[in-house]
N, C-alpha and C positions, 0 to 999 in steps of 0.2 A: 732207504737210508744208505748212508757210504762208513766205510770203515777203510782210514788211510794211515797209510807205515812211511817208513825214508822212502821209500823207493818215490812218493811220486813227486820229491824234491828232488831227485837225482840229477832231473834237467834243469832246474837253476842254479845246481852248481852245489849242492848241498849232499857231499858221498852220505851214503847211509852205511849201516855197520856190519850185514854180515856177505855182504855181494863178494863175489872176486875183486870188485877193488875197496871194501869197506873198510872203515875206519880201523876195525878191530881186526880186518883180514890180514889188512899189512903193517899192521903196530899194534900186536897184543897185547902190549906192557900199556896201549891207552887205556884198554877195558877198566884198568886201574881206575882210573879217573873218575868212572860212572859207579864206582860201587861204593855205599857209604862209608864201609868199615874202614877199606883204606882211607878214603878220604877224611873221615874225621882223626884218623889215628899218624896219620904221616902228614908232616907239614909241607915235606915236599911235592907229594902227589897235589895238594892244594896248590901252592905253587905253578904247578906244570898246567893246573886244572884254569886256573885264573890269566896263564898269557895264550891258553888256547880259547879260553870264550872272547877274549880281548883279539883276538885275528880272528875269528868263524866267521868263513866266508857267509853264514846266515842274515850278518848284517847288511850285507851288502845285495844279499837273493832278491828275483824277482819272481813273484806268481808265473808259473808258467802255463801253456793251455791245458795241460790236466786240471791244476787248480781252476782256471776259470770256465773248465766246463761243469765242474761242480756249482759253480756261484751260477753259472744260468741255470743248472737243475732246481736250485733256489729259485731263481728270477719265476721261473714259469709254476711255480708251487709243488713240483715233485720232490724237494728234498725235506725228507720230513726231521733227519736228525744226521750229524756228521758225526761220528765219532774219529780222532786221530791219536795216534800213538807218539806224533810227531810234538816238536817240544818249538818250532820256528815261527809258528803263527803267519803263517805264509796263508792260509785259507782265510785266514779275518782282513790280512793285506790284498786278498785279489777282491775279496766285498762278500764273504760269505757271511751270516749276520754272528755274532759272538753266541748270542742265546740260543744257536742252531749247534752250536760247535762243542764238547765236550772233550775238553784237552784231559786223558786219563794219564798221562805224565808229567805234567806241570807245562809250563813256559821256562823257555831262557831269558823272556822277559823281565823277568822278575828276577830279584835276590831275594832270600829269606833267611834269619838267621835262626840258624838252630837251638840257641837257649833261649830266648823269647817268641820269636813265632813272629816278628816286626818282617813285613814285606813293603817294598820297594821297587820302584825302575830301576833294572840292572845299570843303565846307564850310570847311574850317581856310583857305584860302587868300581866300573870300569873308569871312571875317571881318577878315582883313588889310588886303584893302578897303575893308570898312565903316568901317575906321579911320583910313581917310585915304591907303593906298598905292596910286598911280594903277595902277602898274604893278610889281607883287610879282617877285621876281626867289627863285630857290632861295636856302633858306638853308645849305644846304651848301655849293653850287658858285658861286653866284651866277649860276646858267646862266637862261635864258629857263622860264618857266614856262606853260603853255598847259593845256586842259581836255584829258583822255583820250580825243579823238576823233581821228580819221582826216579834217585838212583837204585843200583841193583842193592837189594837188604834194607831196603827204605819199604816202609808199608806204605800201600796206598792207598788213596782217599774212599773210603768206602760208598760216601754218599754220590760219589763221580762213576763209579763202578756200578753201583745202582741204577744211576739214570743210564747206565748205556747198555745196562741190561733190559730194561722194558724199553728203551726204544730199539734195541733187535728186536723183542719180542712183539712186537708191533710192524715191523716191516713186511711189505706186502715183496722187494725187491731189496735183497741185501748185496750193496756192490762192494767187494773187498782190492784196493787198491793197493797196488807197491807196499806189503806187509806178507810177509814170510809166516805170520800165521803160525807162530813155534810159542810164543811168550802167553803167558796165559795169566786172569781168565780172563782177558780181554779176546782172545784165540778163539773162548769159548761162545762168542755171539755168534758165531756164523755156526753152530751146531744149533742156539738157539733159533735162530731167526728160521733156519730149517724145519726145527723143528714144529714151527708154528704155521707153515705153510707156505714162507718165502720162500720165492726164488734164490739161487744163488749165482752169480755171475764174480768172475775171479783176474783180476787183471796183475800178472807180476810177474818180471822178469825170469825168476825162476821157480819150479814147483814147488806147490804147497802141502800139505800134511789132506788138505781136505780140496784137492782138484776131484778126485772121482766123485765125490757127491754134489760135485756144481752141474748147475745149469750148462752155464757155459765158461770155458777157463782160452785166456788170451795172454800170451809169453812174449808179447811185443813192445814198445816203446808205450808208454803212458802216455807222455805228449800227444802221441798219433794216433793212439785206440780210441782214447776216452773221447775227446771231441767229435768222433763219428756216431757215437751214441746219441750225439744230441741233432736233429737235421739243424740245420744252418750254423751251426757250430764249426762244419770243418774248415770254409771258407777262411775265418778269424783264426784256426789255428795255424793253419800256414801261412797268414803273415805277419805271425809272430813267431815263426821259427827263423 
């Protein structure tokens, strides 16, 4: 099974948050943004929150061959479960199947509104935007509306956190991609999947909390590793770079 962070969106164009050039590295005042408390409590951080999902370069991303060497580990029957931290849906766009994939942060997909629970295509609400509403409020309830993710002080879904606990615990080979491995207890599958007798192998820019108990740990480009893992994989990644 794989377990993937920003890092392995980083090559199509999608910074992730806490690298030397992450979102949060060099605009702390964004972190604002991802945590509920401010966000339900200041209109403004909503605001700022709403013309930055309205430009995320996310829209515009392509799978790049890290993701689609995950989608052949599928193709050939070796991926048994994906789990991502990742909020872009960029795994289900390169053809990973959805019922493989366990989004444990939500999607940016989706809107949701916080006093009913009414979800949506973010698009219909980005269009609301583009027309001039700083800040869209539900047209049912009039309740707060925010993107389908899982912000900081937001509980998360526990039955999503369940399934990606047995399927660590079920892994015979636990790959951890472009995920720093700090945020928990999603952090805590790769201690389980250890502990159950998987391997672990560790692919991310920079170290992790849990390199010394890997198999094997690689500090290289995503793009470039992962497709060697699969034979006739690398061919297809280089010409798509």
């Amino acid at each position: 099974m794989a377990l993937t962070g920003a890092g392995i969106s980083t090559d199509s164009g999608i910074p992730d948050f806490r690298g030397p050039q992450g979102l949060w590295t060099k605009n702390p005042v964004a972190e604002k943004m991802s945590n509920i408390h401010y966000y339900l409590a200041d209109a403004e951080v909503r605001k700022a929150s709403w013309q930055n999902r309205l430009s995320s370069p996310a829209w515009s991303a392509r799978p790049n061959p890290g993701h689609l060497a995950l989608v052949e580990l599928e193709r050939r029957g070796k991926l048994h479960a994906l789990i991502t931290q990742n909020i872009d849906e960029l795994h289900q766009v390169a053809g990973n199947s959805p019922e493989r994939v366990i989004e444990v942060h939500g999607t940016m997909r989706k809107f949701m509104c916080w006093g009913c629970g009414m979800r949506g295509p973010m698009q219909l609400v980005l269009e609301r935007v583009r027309a001039g509403e700083e800040d869209p409020h539900c047209r049912d309830c009039g309740g707060i509306l925010k993107s389908d993710t899982i912000s900081f002080g937001q509980q998360l879904v526990p039955e999503v956190i369940d399934q990606a606990m047995r399927a660590a615990a079920e892994a015979d080979l636990f790959l951890s991609v472009g995920t720093s491995l700090q945020v928990y207890p999603v952090a805590g599958t790769v201690e389980l999947a250890r502990n159950a007798g998987a391997r672990i192998v560790i692919v991310n820019a920079q170290p992790t909390p849990f390199d010394t108990i890997a198999d094997a740990v690689f500090n290289e480009s995503i793009s470039t590793v992962l497709p060697q893992f699969i034979p006739g994989q690398e061919s297809a990644a280089r010409s798509l770079h």
